[in-house]
C-alpha positions as CSV (number, residue, x, y, z in Angstrom):
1,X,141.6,97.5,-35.5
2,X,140.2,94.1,-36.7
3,X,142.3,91.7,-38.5
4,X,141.1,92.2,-41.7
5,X,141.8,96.0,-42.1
6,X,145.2,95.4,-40.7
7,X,146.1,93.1,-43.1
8,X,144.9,95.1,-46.0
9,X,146.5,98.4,-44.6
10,X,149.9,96.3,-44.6
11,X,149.5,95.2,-47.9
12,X,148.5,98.6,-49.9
13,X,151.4,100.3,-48.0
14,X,153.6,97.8,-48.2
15,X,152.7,98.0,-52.2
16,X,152.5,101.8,-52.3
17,X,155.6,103.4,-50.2
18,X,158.4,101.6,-51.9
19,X,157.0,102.8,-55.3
20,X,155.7,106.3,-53.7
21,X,159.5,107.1,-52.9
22,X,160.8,106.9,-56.6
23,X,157.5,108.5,-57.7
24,X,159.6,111.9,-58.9
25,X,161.2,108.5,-61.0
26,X,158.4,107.1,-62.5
27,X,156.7,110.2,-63.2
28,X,159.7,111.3,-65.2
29,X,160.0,107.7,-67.2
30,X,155.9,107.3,-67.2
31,X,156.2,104.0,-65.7
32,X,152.7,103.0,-66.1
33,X,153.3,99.9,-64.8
34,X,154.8,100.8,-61.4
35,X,151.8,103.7,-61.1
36,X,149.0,101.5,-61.1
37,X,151.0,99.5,-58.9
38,X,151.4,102.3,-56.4
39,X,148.0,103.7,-57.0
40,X,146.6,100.2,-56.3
41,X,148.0,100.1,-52.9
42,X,146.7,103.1,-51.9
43,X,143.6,102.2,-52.3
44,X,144.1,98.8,-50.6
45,X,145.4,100.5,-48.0
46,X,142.9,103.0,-47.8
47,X,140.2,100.4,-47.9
48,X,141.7,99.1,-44.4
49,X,141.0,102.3,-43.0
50,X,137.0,102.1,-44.2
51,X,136.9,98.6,-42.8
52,X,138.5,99.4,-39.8
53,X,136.1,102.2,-39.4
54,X,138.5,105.2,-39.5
55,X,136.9,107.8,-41.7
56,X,139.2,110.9,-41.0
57,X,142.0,108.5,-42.5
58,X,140.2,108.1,-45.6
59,X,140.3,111.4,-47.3
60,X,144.3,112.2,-47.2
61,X,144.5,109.0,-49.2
62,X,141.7,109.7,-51.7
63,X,143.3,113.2,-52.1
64,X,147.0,111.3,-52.7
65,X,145.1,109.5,-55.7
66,X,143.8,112.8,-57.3
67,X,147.2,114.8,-56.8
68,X,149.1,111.8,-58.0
69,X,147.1,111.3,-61.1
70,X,147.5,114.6,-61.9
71,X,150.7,114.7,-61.7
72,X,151.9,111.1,-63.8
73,X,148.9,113.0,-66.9
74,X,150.0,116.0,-66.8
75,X,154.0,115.4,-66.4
76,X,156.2,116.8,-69.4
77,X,156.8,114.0,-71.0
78,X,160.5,113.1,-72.0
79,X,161.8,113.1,-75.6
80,X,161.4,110.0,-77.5
């Protein structure tokens, strides 16, 4: 793996799993802020994986982002 795609596969997870653990969390409070975060680091992370040329590692992620966007828009949300 190049230098490049390592450092950008450290730095979208390293933005996206902290967040991705409380996501039950921020789905329930609609934490905008901290999903657009985590979303953001997905992609970062999954643009690592194009630069480093690893295709099959692509899709899981792009699939996350759908499933996960899905999930914060259609949540229930909580009483004001």
């Amino acid at each position: 793996m190049n230098p490049i795609a390592l450092l950008l596969v450290i730095l979208g997870y390293g933005l996206a799993l902290p967040i991705g653990t409380k996501m039950l969390t921020v789905v329930r409070t609609q934490n905008r802020l901290a999903f657009t975060g985590h979303q953001v680091g997905v992609l970062i992370a999954t643009l690592g994986w194009v630069v480093a040329g690893r295709g099959l590692l692509v899709w899981p992620h792009l699939l996350w982002l759908l499933i996960a966007s899905i999930w914060f828009n259609w949540a229930v949300r909580p009483p004001v």
